[in-house]
C-alpha positions in Angstrom: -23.2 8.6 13.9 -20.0 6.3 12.8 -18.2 9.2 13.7 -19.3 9.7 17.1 -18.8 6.2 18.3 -15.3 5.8 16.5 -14.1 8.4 18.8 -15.4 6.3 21.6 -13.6 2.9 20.3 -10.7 5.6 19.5 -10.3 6.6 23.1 -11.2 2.8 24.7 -8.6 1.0 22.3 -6.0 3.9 23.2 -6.4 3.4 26.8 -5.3 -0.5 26.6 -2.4 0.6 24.3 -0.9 2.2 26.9 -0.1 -0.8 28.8 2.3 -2.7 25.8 5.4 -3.2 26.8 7.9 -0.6 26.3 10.1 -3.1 24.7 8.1 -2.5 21.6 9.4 0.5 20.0 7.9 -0.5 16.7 4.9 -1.8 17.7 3.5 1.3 19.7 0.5 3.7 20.1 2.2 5.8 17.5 2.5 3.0 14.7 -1.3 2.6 15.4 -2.2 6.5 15.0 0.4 6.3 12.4 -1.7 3.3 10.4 -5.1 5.1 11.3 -4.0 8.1 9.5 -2.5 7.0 6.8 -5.7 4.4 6.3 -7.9 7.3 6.1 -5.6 8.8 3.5 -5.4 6.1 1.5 -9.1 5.0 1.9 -9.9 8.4 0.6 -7.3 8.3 -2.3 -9.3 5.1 -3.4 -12.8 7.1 -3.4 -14.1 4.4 -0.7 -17.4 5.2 1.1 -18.2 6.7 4.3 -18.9 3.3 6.2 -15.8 1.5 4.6 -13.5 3.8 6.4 -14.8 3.7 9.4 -14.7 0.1 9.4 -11.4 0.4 7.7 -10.1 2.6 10.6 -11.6 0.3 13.6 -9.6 -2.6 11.8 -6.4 -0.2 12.2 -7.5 0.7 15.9 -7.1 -3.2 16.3 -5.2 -4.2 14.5 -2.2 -4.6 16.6 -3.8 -4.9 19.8 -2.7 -8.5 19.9 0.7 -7.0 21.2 -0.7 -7.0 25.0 -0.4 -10.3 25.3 1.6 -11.8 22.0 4.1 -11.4 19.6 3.9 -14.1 17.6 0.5 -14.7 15.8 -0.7 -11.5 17.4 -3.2 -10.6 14.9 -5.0 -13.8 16.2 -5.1 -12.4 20.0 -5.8 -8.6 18.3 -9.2 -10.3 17.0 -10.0 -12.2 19.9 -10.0 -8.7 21.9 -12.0 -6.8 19.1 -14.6 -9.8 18.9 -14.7 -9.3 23.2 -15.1 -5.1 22.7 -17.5 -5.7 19.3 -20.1 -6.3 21.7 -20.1 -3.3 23.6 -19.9 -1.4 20.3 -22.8 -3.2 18.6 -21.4 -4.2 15.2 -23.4 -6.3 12.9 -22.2 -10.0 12.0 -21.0 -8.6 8.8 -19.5 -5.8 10.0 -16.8 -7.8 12.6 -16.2 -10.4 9.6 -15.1 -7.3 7.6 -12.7 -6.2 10.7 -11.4 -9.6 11.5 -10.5 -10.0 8.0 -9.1 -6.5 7.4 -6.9 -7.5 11.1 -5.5 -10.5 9.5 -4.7 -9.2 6.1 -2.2 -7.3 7.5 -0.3 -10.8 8.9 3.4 -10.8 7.2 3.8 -11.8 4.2 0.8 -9.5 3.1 -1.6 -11.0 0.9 -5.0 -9.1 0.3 -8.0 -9.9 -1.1 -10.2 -7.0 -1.1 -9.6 -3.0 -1.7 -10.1 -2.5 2.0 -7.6 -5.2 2.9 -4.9 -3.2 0.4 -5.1 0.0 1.8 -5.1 -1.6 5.3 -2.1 -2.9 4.4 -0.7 -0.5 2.8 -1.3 2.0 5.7 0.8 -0.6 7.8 3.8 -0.4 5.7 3.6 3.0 4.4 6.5 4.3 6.3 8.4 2.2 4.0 7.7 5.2 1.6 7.9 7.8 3.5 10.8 10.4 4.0 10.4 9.3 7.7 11.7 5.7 6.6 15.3 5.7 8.6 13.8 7.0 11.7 10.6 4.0 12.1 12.8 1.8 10.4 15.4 2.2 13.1 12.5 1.9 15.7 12.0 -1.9 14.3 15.6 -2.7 14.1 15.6 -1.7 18.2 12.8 -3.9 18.6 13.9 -6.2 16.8 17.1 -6.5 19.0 15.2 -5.9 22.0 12.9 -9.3 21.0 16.1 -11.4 20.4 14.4 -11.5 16.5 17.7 -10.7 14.8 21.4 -10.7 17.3 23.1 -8.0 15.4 23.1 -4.8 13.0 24.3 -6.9 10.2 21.6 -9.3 10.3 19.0 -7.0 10.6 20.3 -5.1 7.3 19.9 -8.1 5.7 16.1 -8.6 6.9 15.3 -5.3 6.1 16.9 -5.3 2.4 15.3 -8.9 1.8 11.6 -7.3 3.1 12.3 -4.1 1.1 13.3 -5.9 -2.1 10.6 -8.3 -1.6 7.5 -5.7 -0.7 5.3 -4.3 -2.7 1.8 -1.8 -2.3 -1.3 -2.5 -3.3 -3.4 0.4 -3.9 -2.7 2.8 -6.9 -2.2 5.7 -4.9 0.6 3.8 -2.9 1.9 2.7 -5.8 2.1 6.1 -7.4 2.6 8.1 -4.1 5.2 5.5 -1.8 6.4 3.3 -4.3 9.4 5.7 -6.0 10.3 7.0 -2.2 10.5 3.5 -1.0 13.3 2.6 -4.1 14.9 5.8 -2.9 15.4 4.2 0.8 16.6 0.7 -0.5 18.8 2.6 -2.4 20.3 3.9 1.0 20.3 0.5 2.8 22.4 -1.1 -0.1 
């Protein structure tokens, strides 16, 4: 049953995607299939259960949503618009606490609580381990520039070293699986 009606929020939340602004190169349907993928992954490297995932990957359907409207403090507005869709879905009370929660763990700087709230965020920076890195990374550095958020390349190197340096996963199979990649790719930054 989860299963059937995650495929329904799948295809609703997808359908307001398509509307963000094309400025956001970073911020786009594809880093949210990205983080939905890679939450699953994680989720199942970390032996959760069956309903923690799905709630897990609503919270990644969502979790950017606050991009229609927002960039700043967008994970604010991307509750505000699951709290509105939670009723058409018919989550519990405990259930959209556990979403809003997981949506605003994954506000920069990072700071989880829970094991769903690590692997959410770590499915939200797991690029920086990835093989992929240069290519996303340079997808952010457009935005970025696009957003008037850094004004050159040299500032933006800087950003990007200071958040690499400064980053760090949560879950044990990130840890084990991203971690030595990621030291590889601030090894090509520097």
């Amino acid at each position: 049953m989860p299963e059937r009606n995650f495929d329904t929020i799948y295809k609703h939340v997808l359908l307001k995607l398509r509307d963000l602004d094309p400025e956001l190169t970073y911020h786009c349907i594809e880093h949210t299939l990205d983080v939905v993928k890679h939450t699953a992954r994680v989720g199942m490297d970390e032996s959760i259960n069956e309903k923690e995932l799905y709630l897990l990957k609503v919270a990644a359907l969502y979790h950017d949503t606050g991009f229609l409207y927002t960039y700043k403090d967008h994970e604010l507005k991307s509750c505000e618009i699951f709290l509105e869709d939670s009723k058409e879905f018919h989550f519990k009370e405990g259930e959209i606490k556990i979403i809003t929660d997981l949506i605003m763990a994954t506000r920069v700087p990072q700071n989880p609580k829970t094991l769903m709230q690590k692997i959410i965020c770590d499915a939200d920076l797991d690029y920086l381990g990835r093989h992929d890195f240069d290519e996303i990374a340079g997808r952010l550095k457009t935005e970025f520039l696009n957003y008037g958020i850094v004004a050159s390349e040299s500032e933006w190197q800087k950003m990007q070293l200071k958040f690499l340096e400064h980053h760090e996963y949560h879950t044990n199979s990130s840890q084990l699986i991203r971690e030595p990649i990621k030291k590889v790719n601030i090894k090509k930054i520097t």
